[in-house]
C-alpha positions in Angstrom: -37.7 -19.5 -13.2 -36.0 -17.8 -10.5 -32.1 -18.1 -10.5 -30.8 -20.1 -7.2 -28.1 -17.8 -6.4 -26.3 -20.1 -4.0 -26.1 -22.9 -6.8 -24.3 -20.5 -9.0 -21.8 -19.5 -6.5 -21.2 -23.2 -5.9 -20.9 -23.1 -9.7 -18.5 -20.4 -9.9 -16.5 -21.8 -6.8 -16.0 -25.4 -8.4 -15.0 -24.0 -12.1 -12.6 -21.5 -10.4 -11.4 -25.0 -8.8 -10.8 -26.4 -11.8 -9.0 -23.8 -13.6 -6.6 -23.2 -11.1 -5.6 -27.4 -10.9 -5.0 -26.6 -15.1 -3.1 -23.6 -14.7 -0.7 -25.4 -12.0 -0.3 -28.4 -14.7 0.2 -26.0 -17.3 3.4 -24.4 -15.4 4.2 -27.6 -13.2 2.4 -31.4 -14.6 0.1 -32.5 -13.4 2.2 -34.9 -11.5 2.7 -31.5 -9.5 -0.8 -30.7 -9.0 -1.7 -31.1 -5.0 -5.0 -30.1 -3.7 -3.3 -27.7 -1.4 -2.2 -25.7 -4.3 -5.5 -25.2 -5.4 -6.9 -24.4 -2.5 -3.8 -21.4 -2.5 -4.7 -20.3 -5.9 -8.2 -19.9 -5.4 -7.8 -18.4 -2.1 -9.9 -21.5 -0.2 -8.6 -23.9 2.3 -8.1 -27.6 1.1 -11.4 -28.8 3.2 -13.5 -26.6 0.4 -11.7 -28.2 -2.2 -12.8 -31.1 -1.0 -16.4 -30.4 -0.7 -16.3 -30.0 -5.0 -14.2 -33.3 -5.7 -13.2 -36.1 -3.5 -9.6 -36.3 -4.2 -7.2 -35.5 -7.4 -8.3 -38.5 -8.9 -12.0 -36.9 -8.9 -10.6 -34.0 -10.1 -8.7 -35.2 -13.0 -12.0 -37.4 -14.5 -14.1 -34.0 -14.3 -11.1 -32.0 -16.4 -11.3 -34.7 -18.8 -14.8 -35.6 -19.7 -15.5 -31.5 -19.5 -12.7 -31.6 -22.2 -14.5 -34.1 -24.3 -17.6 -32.3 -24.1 -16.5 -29.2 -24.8 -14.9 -30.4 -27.5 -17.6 -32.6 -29.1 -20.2 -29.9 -28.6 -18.5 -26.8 -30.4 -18.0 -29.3 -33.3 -21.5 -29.9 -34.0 -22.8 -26.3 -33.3 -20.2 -25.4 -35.6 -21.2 -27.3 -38.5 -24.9 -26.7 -40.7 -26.4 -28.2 -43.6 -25.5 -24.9 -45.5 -22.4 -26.3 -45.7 -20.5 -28.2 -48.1 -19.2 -31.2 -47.6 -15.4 -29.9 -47.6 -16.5 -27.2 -45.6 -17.3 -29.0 -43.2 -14.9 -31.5 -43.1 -12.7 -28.3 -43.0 -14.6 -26.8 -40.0 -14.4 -30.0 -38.2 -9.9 -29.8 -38.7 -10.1 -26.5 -37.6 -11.8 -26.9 -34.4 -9.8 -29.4 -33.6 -6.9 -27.7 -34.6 -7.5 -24.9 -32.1 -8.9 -26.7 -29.5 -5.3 -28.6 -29.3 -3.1 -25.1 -29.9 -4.8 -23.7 -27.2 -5.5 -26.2 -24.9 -2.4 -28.0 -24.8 -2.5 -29.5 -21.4 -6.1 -30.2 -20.8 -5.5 -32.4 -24.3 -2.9 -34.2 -23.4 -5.2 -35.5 -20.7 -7.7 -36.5 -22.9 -5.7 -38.1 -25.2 -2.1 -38.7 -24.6 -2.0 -39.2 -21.5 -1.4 -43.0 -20.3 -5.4 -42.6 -18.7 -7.4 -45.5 -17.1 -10.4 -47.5 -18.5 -12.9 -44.8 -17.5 -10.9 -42.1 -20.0 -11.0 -45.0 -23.3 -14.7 -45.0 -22.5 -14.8 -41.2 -22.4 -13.1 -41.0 -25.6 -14.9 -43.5 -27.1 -18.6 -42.1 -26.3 -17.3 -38.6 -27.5 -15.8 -39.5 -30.6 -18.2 -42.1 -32.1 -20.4 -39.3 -33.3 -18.0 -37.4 -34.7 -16.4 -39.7 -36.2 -19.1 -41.5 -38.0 -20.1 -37.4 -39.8 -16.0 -37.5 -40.7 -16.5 -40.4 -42.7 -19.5 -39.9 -44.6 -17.9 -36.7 -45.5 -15.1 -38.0 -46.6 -17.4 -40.7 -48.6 -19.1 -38.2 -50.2 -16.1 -35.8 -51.3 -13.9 -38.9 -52.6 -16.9 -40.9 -54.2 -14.4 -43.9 -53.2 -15.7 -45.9 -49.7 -12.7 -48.3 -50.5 -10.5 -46.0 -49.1 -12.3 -44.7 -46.1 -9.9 -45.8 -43.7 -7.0 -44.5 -45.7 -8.5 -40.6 -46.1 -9.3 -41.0 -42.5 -5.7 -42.0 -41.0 -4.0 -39.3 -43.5 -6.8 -36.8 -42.1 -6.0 -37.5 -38.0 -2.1 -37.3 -39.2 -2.2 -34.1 -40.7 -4.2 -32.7 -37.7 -2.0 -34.3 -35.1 1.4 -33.6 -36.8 0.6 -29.7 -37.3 -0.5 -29.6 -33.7 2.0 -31.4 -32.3 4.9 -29.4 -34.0 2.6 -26.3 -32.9 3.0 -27.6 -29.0 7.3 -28.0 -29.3 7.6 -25.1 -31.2 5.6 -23.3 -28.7 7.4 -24.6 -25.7 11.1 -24.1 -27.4 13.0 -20.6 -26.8 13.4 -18.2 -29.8 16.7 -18.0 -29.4 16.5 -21.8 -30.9 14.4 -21.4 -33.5 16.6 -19.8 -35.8 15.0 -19.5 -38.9 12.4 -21.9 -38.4 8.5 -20.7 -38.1 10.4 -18.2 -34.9 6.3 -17.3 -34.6 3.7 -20.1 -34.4 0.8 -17.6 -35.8 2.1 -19.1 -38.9 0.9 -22.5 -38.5 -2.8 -22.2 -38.0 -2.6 -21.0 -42.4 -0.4 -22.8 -43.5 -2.2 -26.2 -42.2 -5.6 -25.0 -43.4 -3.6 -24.6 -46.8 -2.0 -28.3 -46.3 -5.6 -29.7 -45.3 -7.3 -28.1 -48.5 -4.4 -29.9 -50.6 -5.3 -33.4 -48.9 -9.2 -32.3 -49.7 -8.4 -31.6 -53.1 -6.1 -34.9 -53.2 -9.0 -37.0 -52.3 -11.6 -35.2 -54.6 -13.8 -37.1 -56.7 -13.7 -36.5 -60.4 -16.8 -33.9 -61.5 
């Protein structure tokens, strides 16, 4: 099959779009993002910008379910039945664990953001999968489905308080840090080490 040239330039042209809107909301908010600072960053005029998405609004949904995608499909190509259970409940933290650390603003779109009923049903379609595998994993480690919900809450708060100290230590100067984690290349260890302890925590007896 021959490759349509013009398609991928279109392609390339409306990516380039949308990396430039994340970078400006990376430096400014996205409160600051304006279509005509797109169109500077990429080097277009506004009219062009407008031919990809029909207004910030437009923009901003794309961003978001791309995120959710992107996010739902490296966690189930990154997970096999070679695996064990813990490993892949492990594999699961740790995706989600970088995909936060190094996508800080495009995931506080998708999830902290105060979003409109199109993003809950975004989240919800992306999550449902993955979290129905999270809980048979965690079944099937613990032996004990009476505390599904339990395992499942203390999981999400591990992942979200490691991330989330991640993001303000990231964003603090080191002259404030002191003596505390002054570089975040220690947190990525040190949670996988705090999420084995909650796997070992929850482990059924052999």
């Amino acid at each position: 099959m021959a490759v349509d040239k013009k398609e991928l330039r279109k392609e390339k042209v409306k990516e380039s779009i949308k990396e430039a809107a994340l970078n400006i909301a990376e430096k400014e908010g996205w409160n600051k993002v304006t279509i005509r600072k797109i169109a500077d960053e990429v080097l277009y005029t506004p009219p062009i910008v407008y031919e990809y998405f029909k207004n910030k609004e437009d923009l901003y949904r794309h961003l978001v379910k791309d995120g959710f995608d992107k996010l739902h499909s490296t966690t189930l190509s990154s997970i096999n039945d070679s695996q064990t259970a813990e490993e892949k409940l492990t594999t699961i933290a740790e995706i989600r664990f970088d995909f936060v650390t190094q996508n800080q603003t495009l995931h506080h779109m998708m999830f902290d953001a105060e979003n409109p009923e199109w993003q809950k049903k975004e989240f919800i379609k992306s999550v449902k999968t993955i979290h129905n595998i999270v809980e048979n994993l965690l079944i099937e480690i613990s032996g004990k489905k009476e505390y599904l919900h339990e395992y499942f809450f203390n999981m999400i708060c591990l992942v979200k308080g490691y991330t989330y100290f991640h993001k303000q230590l990231s964003n603090t100067p080191n002259s404030l840090k002191k003596n505390i984690f002054k570089d975040t290349k220690d947190f990525k260890p040190m949670f996988l080490r705090s999420f084995q302890r909650f796997i070992n925590s929850i482990k059924k007896e052999a």
